[in-house]
LOPAKE-252660 format. One record per residue (C-alpha): residue number from 1; x negated, y negated, z negated. Coordinates in pm, 1 decimal. Each point is the difference from the previous one (the first is absolute). Example, Ala and Ser with C-alpha at 12.3 -4.5 7.8 and 13.67 -1.06 7.14 Angstrom:
# residues 2
[site 1; [-1230.0; 450.0; -780.0]],
[site 2; [-137.0; -344.0; 66.0]],
***
This chain:
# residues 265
[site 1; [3846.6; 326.6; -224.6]],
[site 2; [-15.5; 57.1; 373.9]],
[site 3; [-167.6; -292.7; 206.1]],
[site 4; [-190.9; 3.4; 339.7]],
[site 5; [-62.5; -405.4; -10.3]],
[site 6; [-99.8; -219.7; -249.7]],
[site 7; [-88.8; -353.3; -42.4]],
[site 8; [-256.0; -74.1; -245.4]],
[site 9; [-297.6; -267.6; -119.1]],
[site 10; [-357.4; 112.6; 124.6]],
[site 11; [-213.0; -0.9; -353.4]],
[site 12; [-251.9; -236.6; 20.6]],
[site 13; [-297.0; 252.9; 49.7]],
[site 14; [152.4; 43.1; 352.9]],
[site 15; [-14.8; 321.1; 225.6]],
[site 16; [-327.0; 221.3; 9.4]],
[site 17; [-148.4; 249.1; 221.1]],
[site 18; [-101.0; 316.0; -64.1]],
[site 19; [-197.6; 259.1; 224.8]],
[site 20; [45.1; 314.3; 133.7]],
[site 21; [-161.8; 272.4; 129.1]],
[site 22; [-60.9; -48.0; 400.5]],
[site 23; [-12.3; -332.1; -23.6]],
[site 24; [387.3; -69.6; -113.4]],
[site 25; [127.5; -214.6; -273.5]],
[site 26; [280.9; -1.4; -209.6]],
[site 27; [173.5; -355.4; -134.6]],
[site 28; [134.5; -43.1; -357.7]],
[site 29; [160.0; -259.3; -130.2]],
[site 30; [196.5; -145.7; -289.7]],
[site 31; [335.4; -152.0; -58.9]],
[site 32; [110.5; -217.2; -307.3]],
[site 33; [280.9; -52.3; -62.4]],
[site 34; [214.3; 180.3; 273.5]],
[site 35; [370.7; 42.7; 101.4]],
[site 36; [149.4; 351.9; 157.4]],
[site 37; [267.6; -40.5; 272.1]],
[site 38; [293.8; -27.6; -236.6]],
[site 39; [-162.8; -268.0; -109.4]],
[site 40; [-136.1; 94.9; -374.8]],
[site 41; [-306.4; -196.3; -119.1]],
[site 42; [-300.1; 204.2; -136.6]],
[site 43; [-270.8; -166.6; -223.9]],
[site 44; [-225.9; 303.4; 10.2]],
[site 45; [-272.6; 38.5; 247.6]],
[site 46; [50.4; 214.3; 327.3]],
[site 47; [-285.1; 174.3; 169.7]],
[site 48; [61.2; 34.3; 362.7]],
[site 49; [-298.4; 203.5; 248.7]],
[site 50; [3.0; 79.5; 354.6]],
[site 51; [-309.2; 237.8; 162.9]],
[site 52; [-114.3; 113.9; 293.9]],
[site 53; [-50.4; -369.6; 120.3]],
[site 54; [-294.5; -117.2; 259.7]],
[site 55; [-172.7; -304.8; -68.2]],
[site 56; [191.9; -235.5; 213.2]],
[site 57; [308.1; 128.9; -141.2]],
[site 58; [-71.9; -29.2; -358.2]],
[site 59; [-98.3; -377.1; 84.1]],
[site 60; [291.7; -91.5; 129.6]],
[site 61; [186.5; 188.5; -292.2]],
[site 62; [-189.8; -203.4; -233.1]],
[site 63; [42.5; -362.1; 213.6]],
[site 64; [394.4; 104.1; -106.9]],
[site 65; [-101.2; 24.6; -337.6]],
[site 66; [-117.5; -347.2; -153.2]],
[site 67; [-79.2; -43.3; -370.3]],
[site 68; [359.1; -112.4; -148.6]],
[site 69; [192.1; 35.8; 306.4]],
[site 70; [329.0; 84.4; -4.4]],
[site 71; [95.8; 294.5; 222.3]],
[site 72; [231.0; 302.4; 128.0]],
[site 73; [-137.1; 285.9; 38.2]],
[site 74; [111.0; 347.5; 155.4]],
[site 75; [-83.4; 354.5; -221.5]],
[site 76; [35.3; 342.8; 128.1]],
[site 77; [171.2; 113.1; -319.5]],
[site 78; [110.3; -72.9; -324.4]],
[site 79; [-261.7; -165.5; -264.1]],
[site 80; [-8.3; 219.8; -287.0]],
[site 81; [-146.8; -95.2; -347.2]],
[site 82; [-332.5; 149.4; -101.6]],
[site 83; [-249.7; -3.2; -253.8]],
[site 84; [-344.7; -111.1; 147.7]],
[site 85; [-238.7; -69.9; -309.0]],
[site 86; [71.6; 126.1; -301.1]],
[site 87; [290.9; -200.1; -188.1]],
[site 88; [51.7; -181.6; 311.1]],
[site 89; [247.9; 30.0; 251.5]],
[site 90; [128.9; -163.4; 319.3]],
[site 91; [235.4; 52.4; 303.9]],
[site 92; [-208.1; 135.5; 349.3]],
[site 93; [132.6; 100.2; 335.3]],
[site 94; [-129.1; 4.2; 339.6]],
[site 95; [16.8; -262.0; 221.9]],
[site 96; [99.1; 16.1; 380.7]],
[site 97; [66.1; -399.7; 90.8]],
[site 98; [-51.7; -340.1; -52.7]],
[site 99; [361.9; -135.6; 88.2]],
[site 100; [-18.1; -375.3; -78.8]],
[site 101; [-245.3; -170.8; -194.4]],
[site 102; [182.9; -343.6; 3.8]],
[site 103; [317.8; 120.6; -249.8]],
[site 104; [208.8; -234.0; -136.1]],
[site 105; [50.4; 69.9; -391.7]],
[site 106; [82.6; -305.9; -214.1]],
[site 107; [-116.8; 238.6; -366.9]],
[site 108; [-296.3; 192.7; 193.3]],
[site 109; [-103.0; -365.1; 120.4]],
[site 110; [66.9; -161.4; -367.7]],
[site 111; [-240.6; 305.0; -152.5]],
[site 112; [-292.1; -98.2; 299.5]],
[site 113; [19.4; -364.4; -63.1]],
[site 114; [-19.7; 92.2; -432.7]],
[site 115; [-360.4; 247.1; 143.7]],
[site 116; [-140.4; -276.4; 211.7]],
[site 117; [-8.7; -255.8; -310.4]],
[site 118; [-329.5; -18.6; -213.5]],
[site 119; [33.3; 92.2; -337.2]],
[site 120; [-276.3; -122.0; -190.3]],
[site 121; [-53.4; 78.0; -414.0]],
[site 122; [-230.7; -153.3; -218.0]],
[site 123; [-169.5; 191.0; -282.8]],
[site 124; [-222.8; -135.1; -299.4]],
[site 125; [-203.2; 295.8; 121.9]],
[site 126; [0.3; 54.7; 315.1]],
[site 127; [93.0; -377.2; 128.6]],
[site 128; [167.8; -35.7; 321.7]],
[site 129; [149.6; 361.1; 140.3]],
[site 130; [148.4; 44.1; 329.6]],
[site 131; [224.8; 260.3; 152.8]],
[site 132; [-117.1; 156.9; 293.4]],
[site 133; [310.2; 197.8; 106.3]],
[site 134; [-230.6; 201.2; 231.6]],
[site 135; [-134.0; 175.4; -272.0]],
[site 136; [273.8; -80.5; -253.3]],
[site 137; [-236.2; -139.5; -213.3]],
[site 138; [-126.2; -296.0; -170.4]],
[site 139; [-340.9; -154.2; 83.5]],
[site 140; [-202.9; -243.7; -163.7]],
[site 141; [-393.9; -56.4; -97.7]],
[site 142; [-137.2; -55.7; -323.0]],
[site 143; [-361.9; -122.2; -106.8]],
[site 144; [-177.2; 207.7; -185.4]],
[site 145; [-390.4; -2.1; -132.7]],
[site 146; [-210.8; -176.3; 299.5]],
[site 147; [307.5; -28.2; 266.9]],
[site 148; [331.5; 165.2; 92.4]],
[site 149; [167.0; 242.0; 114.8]],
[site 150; [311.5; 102.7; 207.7]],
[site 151; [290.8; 182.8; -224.3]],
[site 152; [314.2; 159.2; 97.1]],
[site 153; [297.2; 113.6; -193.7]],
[site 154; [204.0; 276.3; 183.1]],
[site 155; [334.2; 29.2; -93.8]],
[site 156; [228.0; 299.6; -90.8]],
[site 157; [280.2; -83.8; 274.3]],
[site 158; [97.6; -212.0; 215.6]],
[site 159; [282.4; -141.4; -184.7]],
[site 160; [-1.0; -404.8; -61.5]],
[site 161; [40.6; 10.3; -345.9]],
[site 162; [-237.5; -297.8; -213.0]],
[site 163; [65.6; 211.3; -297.8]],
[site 164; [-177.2; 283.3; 74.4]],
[site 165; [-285.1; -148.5; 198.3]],
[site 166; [-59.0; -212.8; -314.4]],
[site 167; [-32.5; 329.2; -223.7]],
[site 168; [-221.7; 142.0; 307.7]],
[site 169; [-230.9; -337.5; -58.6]],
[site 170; [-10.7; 26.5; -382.0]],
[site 171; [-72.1; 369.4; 34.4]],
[site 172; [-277.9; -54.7; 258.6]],
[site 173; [-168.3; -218.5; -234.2]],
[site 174; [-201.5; 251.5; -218.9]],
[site 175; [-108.3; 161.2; 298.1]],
[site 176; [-171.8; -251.3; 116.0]],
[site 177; [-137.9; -136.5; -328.1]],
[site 178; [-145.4; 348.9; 0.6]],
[site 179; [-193.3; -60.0; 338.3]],
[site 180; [-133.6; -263.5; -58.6]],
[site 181; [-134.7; 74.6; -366.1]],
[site 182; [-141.5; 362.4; 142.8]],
[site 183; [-104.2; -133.9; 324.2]],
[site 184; [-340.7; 114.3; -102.3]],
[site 185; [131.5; 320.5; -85.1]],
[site 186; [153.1; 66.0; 403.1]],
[site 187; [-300.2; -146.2; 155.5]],
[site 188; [-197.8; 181.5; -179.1]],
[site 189; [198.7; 361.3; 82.3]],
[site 190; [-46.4; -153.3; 372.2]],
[site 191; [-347.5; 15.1; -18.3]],
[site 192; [-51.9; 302.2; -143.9]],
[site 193; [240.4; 161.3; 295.9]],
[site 194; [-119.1; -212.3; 222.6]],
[site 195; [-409.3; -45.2; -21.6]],
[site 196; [-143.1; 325.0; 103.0]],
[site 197; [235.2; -67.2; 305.6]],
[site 198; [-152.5; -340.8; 108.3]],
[site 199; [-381.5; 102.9; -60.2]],
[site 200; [50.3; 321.5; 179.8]],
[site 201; [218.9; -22.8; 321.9]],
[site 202; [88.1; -388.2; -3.3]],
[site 203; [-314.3; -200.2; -21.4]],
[site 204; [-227.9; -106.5; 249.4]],
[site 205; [-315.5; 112.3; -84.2]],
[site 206; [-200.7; -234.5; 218.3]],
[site 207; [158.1; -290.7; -129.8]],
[site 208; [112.7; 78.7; -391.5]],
[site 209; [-161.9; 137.9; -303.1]],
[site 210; [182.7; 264.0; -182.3]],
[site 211; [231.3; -169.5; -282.0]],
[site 212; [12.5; 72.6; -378.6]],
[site 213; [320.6; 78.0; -204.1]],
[site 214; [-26.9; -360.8; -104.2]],
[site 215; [-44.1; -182.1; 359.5]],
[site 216; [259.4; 201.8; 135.5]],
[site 217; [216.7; -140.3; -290.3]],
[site 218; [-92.5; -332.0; 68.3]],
[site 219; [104.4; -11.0; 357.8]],
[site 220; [399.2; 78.1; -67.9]],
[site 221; [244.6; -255.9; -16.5]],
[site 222; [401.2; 31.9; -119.9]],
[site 223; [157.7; -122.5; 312.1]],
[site 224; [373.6; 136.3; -57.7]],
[site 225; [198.7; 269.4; -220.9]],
[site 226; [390.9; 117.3; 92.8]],
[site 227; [211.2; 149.2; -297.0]],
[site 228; [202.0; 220.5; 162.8]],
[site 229; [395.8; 51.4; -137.7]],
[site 230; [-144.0; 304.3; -256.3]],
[site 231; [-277.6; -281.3; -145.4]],
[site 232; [-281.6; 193.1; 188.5]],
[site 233; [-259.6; -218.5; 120.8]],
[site 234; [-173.7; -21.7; 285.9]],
[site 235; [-340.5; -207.8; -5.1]],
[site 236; [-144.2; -121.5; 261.8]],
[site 237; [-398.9; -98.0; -41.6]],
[site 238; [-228.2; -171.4; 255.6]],
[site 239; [-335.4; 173.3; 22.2]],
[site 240; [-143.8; -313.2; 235.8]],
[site 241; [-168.8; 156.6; 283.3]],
[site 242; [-100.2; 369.2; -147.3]],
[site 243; [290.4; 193.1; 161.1]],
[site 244; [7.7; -187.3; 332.0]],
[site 245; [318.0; -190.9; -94.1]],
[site 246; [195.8; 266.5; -106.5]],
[site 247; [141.3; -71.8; -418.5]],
[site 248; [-12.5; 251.5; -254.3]],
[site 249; [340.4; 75.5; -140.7]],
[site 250; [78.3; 128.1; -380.2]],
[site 251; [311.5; 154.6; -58.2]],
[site 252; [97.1; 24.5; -372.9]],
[site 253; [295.8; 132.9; -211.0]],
[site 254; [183.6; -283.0; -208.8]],
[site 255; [-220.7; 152.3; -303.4]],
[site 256; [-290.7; -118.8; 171.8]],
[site 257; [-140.2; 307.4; 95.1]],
[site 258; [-197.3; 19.6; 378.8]],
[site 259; [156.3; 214.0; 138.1]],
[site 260; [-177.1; -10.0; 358.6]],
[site 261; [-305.5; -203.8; 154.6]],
[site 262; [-54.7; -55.5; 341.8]],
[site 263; [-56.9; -194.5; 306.0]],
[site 264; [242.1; -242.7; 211.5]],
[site 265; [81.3; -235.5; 254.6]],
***
């Protein structure tokens, strides 16, 4: 394939900014689908950067660039096809130009108008789950104990396909069955990470007494968990006013297992 322009769908996370050394940035951004100059449609993802940007510049780039937006845009070479995680692969190539970011494309324009519609599934489980095709996945909250929490359900790809999300949503079930029956469990791996931390370097001497295994305990709250597209979780616990607003976050293996404590936010 040999293309210097293509026209494309901005995905719905938009353009981001990334910085340099010497205060210069370099713009990515994503395209799905996306059509070469011959004309051929591609469903898979393209990766386009451009560095060596100033400020101003990388604004304006980005002001090009809106979330769903259909556009043209100039490379300097041919996008080639590349492994970037393991077992994952997309197209990348370097951008030079926006060329029009008003294009005219009666399927690219069908696919934005099928992303901008809510999809909205409802579980036994989890209840009401929306898709949030920023993240590509599905959010909902779900009471458990005393209150609620946030959830989210990341999916494997971006594809529309109700099939597979509802296998992702049966799946995700046991994992969060498991949360909240060992909730105990994670808070209580929190505050053993977490105690020595707050009594030592965190807490206002003046104003607090030093807190027990127990009290610490007693002050965390579930306020969201994410089950990311291998069925890791990541869980996110309030610890009121101990950490100065910052969360502590759990990250766990499907099996359960912590796998890293720390703080967030």
């Amino acid at each position: 394939m040999s293309v210097l322009e293509i026209t494309g769908v901005v995905t719905p996370l938009g353009p981001a900014g990334y910085g340099e050394d010497k205060g210069l940035w370099t713009l990515g951004v994503s395209l799905r689908p996306w059509r070469d100059a011959a004309g051929t449609l591609f469903e898979k993802e393209i990766f386009l950067l451009k560095a060596g940007l100033k400020l101003p510049d990388l604004d304006q780039l980005r002001a090009g660039l809106p979330e769903l937006g259909l556009v043209r845009l100039r490379l300097s070479d041919t996008p080639h096809w590349r492994e970037y995680e393991a077992g994952t692969k997309r197209w990348e190539g370097k951008l030079v130009a926006v060329v029009n970011n008003t294009v005219s494309d009666e399927v690219l324009a069908a696919w934005v108008d099928k992303q901008r519609r809510s999809v909205i599934v409802h579980d036994p489980f989890f209840g009401a789950l929306q898709l949030d095709r920023r993240l590509n996945a599905y959010d909902g909250r779900r009471s458990a104990g005393a209150g609620s929490y946030e959830l989210s359900l990341e999916r494997a790809t971006e594809d529309d396909d109700s099939g597979q999300d509802r296998e992702l949503i049966e799946r995700s079930r046991s994992s969060f069955e498991q949360l909240e029956r060992e909730l105990p469990r994670y808070m209580g791996a929190a505050a053993d990470e977490l105690l020595a931390l707050y009594n030592d370097t965190w807490r206002n001497e003046d104003e607090h007494a030093v807190l027990d295994l127990e009290e610490f305990m007693a002050s965390l709250t579930l306020q969201s968990a994410r089950r990311d597209a291998r069925g890791h979780l990541y869980i996110y616990l309030s610890p009121g006013d101990l950490f100065a607003g910052h969360w502590i976050e759990l990250r766990t293996k499907a099996s359960g297992e912590v796998t890293s404590i720390g703080l967030s936010g």
